[in-house]
N, C-alpha and C positions, 0 to 999 in steps of 0.2 A: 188646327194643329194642336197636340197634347204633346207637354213638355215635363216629364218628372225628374227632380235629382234627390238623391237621398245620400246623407249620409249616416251611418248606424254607430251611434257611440255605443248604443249597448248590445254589439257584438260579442264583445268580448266574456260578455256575461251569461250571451245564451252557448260560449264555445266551454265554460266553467261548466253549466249547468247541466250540458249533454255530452260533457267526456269525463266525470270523475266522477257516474255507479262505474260505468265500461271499467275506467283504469281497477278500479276495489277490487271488480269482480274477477277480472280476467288474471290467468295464471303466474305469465312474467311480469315482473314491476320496471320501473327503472332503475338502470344503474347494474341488472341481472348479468353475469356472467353462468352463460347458459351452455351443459354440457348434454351433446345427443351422443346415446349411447347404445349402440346393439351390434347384428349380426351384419351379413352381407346386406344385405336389403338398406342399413343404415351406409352400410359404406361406397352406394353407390351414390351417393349425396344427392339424390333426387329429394325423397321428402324430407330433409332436412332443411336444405335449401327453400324448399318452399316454404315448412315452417317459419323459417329467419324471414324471409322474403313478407309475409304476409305479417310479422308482427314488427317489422320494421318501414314499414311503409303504411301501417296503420298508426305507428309513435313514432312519427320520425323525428322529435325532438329527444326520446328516449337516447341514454347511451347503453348498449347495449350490447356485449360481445357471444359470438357463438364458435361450438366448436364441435366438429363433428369427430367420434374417436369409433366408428361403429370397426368391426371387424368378422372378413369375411370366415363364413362357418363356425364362429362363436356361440357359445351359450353363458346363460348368468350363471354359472359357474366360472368362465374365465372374466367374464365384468367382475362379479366378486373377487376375483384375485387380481385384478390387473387396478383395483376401483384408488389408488394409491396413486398410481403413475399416469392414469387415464383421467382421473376426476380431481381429486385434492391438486394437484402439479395446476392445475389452471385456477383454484382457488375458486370453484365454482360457487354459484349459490341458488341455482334450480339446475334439475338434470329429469332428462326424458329418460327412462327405460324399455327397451324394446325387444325384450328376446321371446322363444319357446317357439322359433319353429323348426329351429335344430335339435333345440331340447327333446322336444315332444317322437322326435327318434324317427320321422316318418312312418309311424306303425297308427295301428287300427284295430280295434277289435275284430277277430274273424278272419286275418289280414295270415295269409299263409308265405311263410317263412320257411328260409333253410333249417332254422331253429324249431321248428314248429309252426300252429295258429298260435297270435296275438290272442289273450283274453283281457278282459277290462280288470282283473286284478293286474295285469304286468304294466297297463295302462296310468293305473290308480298311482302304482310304484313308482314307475320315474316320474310323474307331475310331481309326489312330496318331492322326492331329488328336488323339482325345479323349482317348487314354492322353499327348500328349505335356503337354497343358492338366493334367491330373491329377496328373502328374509336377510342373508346376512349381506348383501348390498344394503336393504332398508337401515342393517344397524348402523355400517360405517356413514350413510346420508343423514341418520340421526344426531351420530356423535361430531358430525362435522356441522350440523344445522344448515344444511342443502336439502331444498323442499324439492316432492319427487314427483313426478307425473308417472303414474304406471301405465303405462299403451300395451296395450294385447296384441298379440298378433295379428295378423292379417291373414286372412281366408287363401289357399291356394285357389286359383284357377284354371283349372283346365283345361287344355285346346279343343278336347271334343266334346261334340253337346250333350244336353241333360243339364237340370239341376244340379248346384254346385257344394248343398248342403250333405256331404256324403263321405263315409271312410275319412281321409287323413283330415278332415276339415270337422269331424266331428271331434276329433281328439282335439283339436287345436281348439274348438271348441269350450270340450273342457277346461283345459290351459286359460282359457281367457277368464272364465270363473275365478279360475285362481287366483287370477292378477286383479282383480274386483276385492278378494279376500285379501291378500297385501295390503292392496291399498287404504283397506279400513281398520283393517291390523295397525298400521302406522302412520295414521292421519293422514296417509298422503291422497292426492288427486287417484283420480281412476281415469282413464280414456279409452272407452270400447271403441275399436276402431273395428274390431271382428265383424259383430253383426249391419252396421250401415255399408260399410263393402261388401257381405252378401248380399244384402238387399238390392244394391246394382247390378252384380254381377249376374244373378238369379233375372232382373226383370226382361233381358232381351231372350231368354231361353222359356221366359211363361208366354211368349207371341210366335217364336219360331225352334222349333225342334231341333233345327241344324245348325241355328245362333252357336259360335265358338266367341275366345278369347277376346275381352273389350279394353282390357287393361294394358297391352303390351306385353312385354319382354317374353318372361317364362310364367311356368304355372308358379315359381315360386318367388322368381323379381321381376314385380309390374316395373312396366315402363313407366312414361310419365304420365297417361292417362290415369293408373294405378296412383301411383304416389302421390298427385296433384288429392286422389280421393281418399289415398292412408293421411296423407298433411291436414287438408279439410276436414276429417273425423276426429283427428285431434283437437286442433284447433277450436272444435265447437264444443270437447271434453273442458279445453282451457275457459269458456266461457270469453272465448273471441270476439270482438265490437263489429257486426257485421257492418255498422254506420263508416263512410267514410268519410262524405260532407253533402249536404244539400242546402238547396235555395227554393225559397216559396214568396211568387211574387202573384199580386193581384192588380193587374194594370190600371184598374177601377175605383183604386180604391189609394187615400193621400197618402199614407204609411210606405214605406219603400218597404225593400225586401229580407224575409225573413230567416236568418241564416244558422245554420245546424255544425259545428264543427269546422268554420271556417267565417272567414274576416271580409264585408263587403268594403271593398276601397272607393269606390262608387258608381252610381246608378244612374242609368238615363232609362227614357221611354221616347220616343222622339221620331216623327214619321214614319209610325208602325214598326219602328226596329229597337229592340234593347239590347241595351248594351250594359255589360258589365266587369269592373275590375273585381278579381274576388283573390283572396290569398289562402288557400286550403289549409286545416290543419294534419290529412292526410292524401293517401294515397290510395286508388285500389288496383288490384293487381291479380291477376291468372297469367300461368306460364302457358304460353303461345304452342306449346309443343304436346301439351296435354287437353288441347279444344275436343278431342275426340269423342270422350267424357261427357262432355254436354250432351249427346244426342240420350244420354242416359240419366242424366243426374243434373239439375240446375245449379251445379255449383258455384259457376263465375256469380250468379247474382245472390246466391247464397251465402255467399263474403264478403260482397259487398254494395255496399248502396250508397250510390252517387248521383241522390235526389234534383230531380228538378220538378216545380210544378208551376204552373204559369195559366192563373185566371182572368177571364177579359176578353181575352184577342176574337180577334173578329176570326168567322169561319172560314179554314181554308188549311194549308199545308204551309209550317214553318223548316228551316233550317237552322240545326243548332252546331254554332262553329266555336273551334277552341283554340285561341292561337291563331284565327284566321282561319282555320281550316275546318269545313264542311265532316262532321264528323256522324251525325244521322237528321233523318227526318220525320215530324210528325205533324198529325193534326191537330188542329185546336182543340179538340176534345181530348187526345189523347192528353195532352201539356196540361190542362184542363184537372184531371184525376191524376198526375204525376207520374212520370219516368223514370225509370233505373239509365244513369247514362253510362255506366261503370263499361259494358261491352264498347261500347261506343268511344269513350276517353282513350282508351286500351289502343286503338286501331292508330289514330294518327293526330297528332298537335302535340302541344309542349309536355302536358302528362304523360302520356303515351311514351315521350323520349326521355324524360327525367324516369319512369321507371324502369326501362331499358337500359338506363344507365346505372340505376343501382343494383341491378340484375348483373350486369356484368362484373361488377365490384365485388359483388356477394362472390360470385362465382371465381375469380382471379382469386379473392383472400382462402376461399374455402380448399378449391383445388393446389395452391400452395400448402398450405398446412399439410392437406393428406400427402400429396406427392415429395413434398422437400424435406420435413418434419416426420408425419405420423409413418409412414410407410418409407420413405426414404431416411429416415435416422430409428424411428424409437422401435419397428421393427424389423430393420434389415437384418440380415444375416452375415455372419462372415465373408459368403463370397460376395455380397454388393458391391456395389460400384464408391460407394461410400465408405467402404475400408479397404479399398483397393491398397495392398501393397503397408498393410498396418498388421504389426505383429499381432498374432491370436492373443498374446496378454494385455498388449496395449489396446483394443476393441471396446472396453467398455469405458476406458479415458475417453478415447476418442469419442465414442458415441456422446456421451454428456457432453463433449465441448462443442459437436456439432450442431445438437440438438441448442446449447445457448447459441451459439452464434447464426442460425437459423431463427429464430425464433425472435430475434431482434426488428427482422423486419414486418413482423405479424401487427405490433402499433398500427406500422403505415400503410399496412392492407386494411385494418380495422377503421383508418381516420377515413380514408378514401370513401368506404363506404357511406360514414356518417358526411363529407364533403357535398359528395351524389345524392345525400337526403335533405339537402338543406332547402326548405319550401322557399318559393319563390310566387309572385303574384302573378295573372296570366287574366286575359281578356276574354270572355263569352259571351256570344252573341244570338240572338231568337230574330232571325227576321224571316218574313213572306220570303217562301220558296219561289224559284224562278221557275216561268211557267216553258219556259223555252223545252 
């Protein structure tokens, strides 16, 4: 009988060591109040959400607020004008930018018009419009010292097949240069989110000629295959910590086990079964509604890495449980060269529910905002429901004192979140699979 306990005081030292390049490098810090801002596409809070999702479940110690102000059919011309009541009113201190695929006018060089052919001079013309709108966003984020992430648009996709590199997506194209040119213009980040979603959307149409839409919704709002892959092209612009936590044990060997972003509470080895208390310092996470995606792109593991590797064991097939619960299986050799368990944590045990839980928290604070707040006070209209039976002079009192008294309970959507992020320690176990 082989018997290990380990306990790791200097834990704490390898979680210093391999989370603070990640925290330097990466875009948001702590303590960010972060404003996402663009057209429709932003205001369907798909990849916003995912953005929050995926940098708050990677710091969950982080405090962190987000706020989605996207509006449908906008261009950075109305962000530059709105950038007072949309951006300063929350006191931001990083903001995403995401427009120009309204801007860009749906036109094409070639592109036959009631007006005439599109030529690449009328093309040339309105990008400056949209690079000069961009630029005075850049000034009002300078003069307020709010660091900017520029995001490019995202490629249409079209229902019917062929390559997806053609007419309105070469314009947008362009556009995407431009926002590369902002962004070095004004020290800010750049995030080409353009070319990596061609590059998917392009790869099922270079195997079959009749391959159509992979992303969802429409040719111009992905669903959340799309967004899952507009958030992850970001995110890897922000210089995102694809690490979420791993462990490297050698059953062979006195030294107990080797821990990467996370806390071992302690260690057995003990009639061929280990057992482990571990207390993570993050989370990994893909939205369940956007698995589509994978058949195209390795995302889920390209965000995240939730290491395991386990040398020693005798040959044969293990089960690895989380929480009690049987979450995949492999072989000694596989455990051997180490495992991604991220798909696997995702599926079923306590990770899998603790980030179900702050998914819905996300989603509860975010969809308040847009619906009670953004779209039910700061833009309704006269006849709303929200100025029901308010004299036309009195409408803009009113609106200000909605919007306060609304906006009160946005703390306790925001605490809820960070509640639902609070790490907690959890049990995992490698034992010989049953052979039944």
């Amino acid at each position: 009988m082989r018997q290990r306990h380990a306990l790791l005081g200097s834990a704490l030292l390898l979680i210093a060591a391999s989370t603070a390049p990640a925290q330097e490098k990466f875009f948001f810090k702590d303590g960010d109040v972060v404003v996402v801002m663009g057209d429709s596409i932003t205001e369907q809070r798909l990849y916003s959400n995912y953005l929050e999702m995926w940098t708050i479940t990677r710091f969950p110690s982080w405090k962190l607020t987000f706020r989605n102000v996207g509006i449908g059919g906008d261009t950075a011309g109305g962000g530059n004008g709105r950038f007072k009541r949309d951006v300063l009113a929350h006191n931001a201190t990083a903001l995403t930018v995401d427009f120009g695929m309204n801007d860009a006018g749906y036109r094409w060089a070639g592109q036959k018009r009631k007006e005439g052919e599109v030529t690449e001079a009328d093309i040339d013309k309105a990008r400056d419009g949209y690079l000069k709108n961009q630029q005075a966003i850049a000034d009002q984020a300078k003069t307020a010292k709010i660091r900017v992430a520029w995001v490019t648009p995202q490629p249409i996709e079209r229902g019917e097949p062929g390559k997806q590199d053609v007419e309105y997506n070469l314009t947008l194209e362009k556009y995407s240069a431009g926002v590369g040119e902002i962004a070095k213009k004004n020290d800010g980040l750049f995030c080409d989110q353009f070319h990596p979603y061609m590059a998917v959307i392009n790869k099922p149409r270079e195997s079959d000629p009749k391959a159509s839409r992979i992303t969802g919704g429409d040719a111009v709002h992905p669903g959340p295959p799309g967004q899952a892959l507009m958030a992850a092209s970001i995110l890897k612009g922000m210089s995102f910590p694809r690490e979420v936590a791993s462990i490297s044990i050698d059953v062979t060997a006195s030294a107990g086990p080797k821990a990467t972003n996370c806390k071992i509470m302690s260690y057995r080895h003990q009639d061929g079964v280990i057992k482990i208390s571990r207390l993570d310092n993050a989370l990994p996470f893909f939205p369940e509604e956007a698995k589509s995606i994978l058949k195209w792109t390795p995302l889920l593991v390209d965000m995240n890495h939730y290491g395991l590797k386990v040398k020693g064991l005798p040959a044969g097939k293990y089960e690895v449980r989380i929480g009690g619960k049987k979450v995949a299986e492999y072989d000694a050799q596989e455990l051997a060269e180490g495992v991604n368990l991220a798909e696997a944590a995702l599926k079923a045990g306590p990770v899998s529910e603790q980030v179900k839980t702050v998914w819905k928290a996300v989603q509860a604070k975010t969809n308040y905002f847009h619906d009670e707040i953004f779209r039910g006070v700061q833009l309704a209209g006269a006849k709303s429901p929200a100025f029901k039976d308010v004299d036309p002079k009195d409408i803009e009192a009113k609106r200000k004192e909605l919007y306060e008294e609304r906006m009160k309970k946005m703390p306790e959507l925001d605490q809820a979140i960070r509640d639902a992020l609070a790490m907690r320690p959890y049990e995992m176990e490698i034992v010989p699979a049953s052979k039944e």
